[in-house]
N, C-alpha and C positions, 0 to 999 in steps of 0.2 A: 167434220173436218177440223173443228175447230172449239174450244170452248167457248157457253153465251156471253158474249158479251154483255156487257150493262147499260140497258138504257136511260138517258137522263132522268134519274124519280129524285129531287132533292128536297123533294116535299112527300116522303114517302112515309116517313115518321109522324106527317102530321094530318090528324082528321079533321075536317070543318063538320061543326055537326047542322044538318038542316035543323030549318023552318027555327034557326034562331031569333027569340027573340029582339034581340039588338046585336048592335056590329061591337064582338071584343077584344079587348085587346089584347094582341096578338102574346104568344108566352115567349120565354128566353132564347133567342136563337130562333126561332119561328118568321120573324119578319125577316132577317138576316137570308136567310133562306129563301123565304119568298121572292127578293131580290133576285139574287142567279137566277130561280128559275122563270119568273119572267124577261130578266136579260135575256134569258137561252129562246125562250119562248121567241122574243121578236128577231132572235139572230136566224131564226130557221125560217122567216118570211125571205121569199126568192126576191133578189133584188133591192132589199133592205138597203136606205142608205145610213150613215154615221148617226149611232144611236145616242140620242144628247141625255142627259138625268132628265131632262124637264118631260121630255118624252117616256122616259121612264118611271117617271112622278106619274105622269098621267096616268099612264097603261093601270099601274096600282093604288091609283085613285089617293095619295097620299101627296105632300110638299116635299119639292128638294131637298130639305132641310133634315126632315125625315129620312130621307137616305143616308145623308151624312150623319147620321146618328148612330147608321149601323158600318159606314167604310167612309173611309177619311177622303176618296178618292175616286174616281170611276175605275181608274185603274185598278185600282185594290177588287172592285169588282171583278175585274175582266182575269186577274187574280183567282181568286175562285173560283172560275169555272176551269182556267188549266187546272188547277190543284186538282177538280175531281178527273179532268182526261189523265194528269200522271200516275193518281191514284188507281181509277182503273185499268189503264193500259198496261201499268207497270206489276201490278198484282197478276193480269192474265199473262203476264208475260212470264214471271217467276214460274206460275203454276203449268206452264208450257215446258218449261227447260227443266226443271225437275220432274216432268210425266213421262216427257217424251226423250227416248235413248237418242234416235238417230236425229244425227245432225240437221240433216236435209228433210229432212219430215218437220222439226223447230222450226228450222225455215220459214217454209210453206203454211206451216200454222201461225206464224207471228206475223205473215205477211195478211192470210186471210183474216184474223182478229181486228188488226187494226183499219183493213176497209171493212169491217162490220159494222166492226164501230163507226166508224164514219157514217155510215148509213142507216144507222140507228140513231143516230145524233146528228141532224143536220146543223143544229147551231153551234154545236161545238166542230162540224168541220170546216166550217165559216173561223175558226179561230186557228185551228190547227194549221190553217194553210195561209194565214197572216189575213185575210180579207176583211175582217173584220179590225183588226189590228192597224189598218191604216189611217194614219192621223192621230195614234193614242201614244200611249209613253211607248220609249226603245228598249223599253228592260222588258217587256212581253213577247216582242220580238224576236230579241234574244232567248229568253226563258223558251220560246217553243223551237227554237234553234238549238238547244242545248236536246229538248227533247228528244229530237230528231237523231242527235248525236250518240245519244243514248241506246235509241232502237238499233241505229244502225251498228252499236258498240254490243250487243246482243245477237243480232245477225252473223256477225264477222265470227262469234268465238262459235254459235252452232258451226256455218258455213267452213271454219278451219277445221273443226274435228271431223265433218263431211268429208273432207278433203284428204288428211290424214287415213280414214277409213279406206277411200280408194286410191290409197298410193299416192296420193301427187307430191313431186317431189318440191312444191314451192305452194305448200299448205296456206301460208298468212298471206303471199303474195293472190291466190285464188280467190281467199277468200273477201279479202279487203274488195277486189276489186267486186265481185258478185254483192257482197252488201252495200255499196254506194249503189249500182244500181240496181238494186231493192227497193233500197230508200227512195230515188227517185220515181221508181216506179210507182211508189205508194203515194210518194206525196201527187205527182200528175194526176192519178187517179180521183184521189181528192179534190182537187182543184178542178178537175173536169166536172166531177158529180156539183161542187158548188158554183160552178160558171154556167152551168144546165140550167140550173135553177131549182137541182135536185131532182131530175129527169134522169142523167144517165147514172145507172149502179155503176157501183165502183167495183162491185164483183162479178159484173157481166165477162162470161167465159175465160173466168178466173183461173179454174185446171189448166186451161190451153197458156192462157199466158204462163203460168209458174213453168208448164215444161217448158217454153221456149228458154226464157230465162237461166233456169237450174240445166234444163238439159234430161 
C-alpha cells in the first residue's frame, strides 16, 4: 500500500569490528551519530521520563563534556533526530506524489507511511507528537508544528485534485477541510501508540478507518 518506510539505522554506515583489541577512537562523525541513536535508543523505552546529558553520558559510557564536543546543546540533539524524521518523511512523501496519479490514493498512501513510520520508530514518535519535547527548547515544538503543516500542506493539494476529478464544485473548500482531519487523525494515532507504551499499532484496521474518513 505504501512505500518502506525507514527505520531508525543512524549508525548504519558504521562497523564496530569485534574482539578489538582496545576501545578506539571513535572517526569523524561517528561519535556524533552515536549520539542520536542512543537518544533514540532511550526515547523508545515506554514511560521514559525527561532524558538529562548526564543520563546520556552514561548510557554511552563517555563525560558530559564529551557530548558537548559534538552539539552545543541537547537541543541541538533533539535537532537531529527531527532532521532525519523530515528527511525521511519528506523524501517518501515526494516519491508518493510523483508515483502516484490519483489524488485520493496519495492520500491514503501518505497517511499509511507516516503511521509506519511511527511504528517503526518508536522514539521518534515520542518526538513527533511533542512527548518527548516537554520541558526542552520551544523552537522544537514549533519545528514539528511546522511539520505537521507541511504534511497537511501535501494532503490538501492530493485531496483538491481528488476533488476536482469528482466534480466537486468547492474543490479547496473539500479539501482543506479532509486534510486537517488527516492530520489529526494521524497525529492521535501517534500519540495513542506512544501513551500505550507502544502496545496499540497505529495501523490497526487502517483500510476501515481511511474509508470512513475519505468516503
Amino acid at each position: 500500500m505504501s512505500a518502506p518506510e525507514p527505520k531508525l539505522n543512524l549508525v548504519a554506515a558504521s562497523r564496530v569490528e569485534p574482539m578489538a583489541p582496545a576501545r578506539k577512537r571513535p572517526r569523524p562523525g561517528e561519535r556524533r551519530v552515536q549520539i542520536l541513536q542512543t537518544l533514540a535508543s532511550m526515547l523508545e523505552q515506554p514511560g521514559a521520563d525527561r532524558i538529562t546529558t548526564a543520563a546520556l553520558a552514561a548510557k554511552l559510557e563517555v563525560s558530559e563534556a564529551a557530548l558537548y564536543r559534538h552539539f552545543a546543546s541537547k537541543a541541538q540533539m533533539f535537532e537531529g533526530l527531527i532532521e532525519f524524521i523530515e528527511g525521511s518523511i519528506f523524501t517518501l512523501l515526494n516519491q508518493i506524489s510523483e508515483r502516484d496519479g490519483s489524488g485520493l490514493l496519495q492520500a491514503q498512501k501518505i497517511v499509511s507511511m507516516l503511521l509506519q513510520f511511527g511504528e517503526r520508530n518508536p522514539g521518534m514518535t515520542r518526538v513527533m507528537v511533542g512527548d518527548a519535547l516537554v520541558h526542552e527548547n520551544e523552537r522544537l515544538v514549533l519545528r514539528m508544528n511546522q511539520f505537521f503543516d507541511r504534511v497537511e500542506s501535501s494532503l490538501r493539494v492530493a485531496l483538491r485534485n481528488a476533488a476536482e476529478a469528482n466534480g466537486s464544485s468547492t474543490p479547496t473548500v473539500d479539501a482543506n477541510a479532509q486534510a486537517s482531519v488527516l492530520v489529526s487523525f494521524i497525529i492521535g494515532r501517534l500519540q495513542r501508540y506512544a501513551r500505550s507504551g507502544f502496545k496499540r499499532s497505529p495501523i490497526e484496521q487502517l483500510e476501515s478507518a481511511l474509508r470512513m474518513l475519505l468516503g
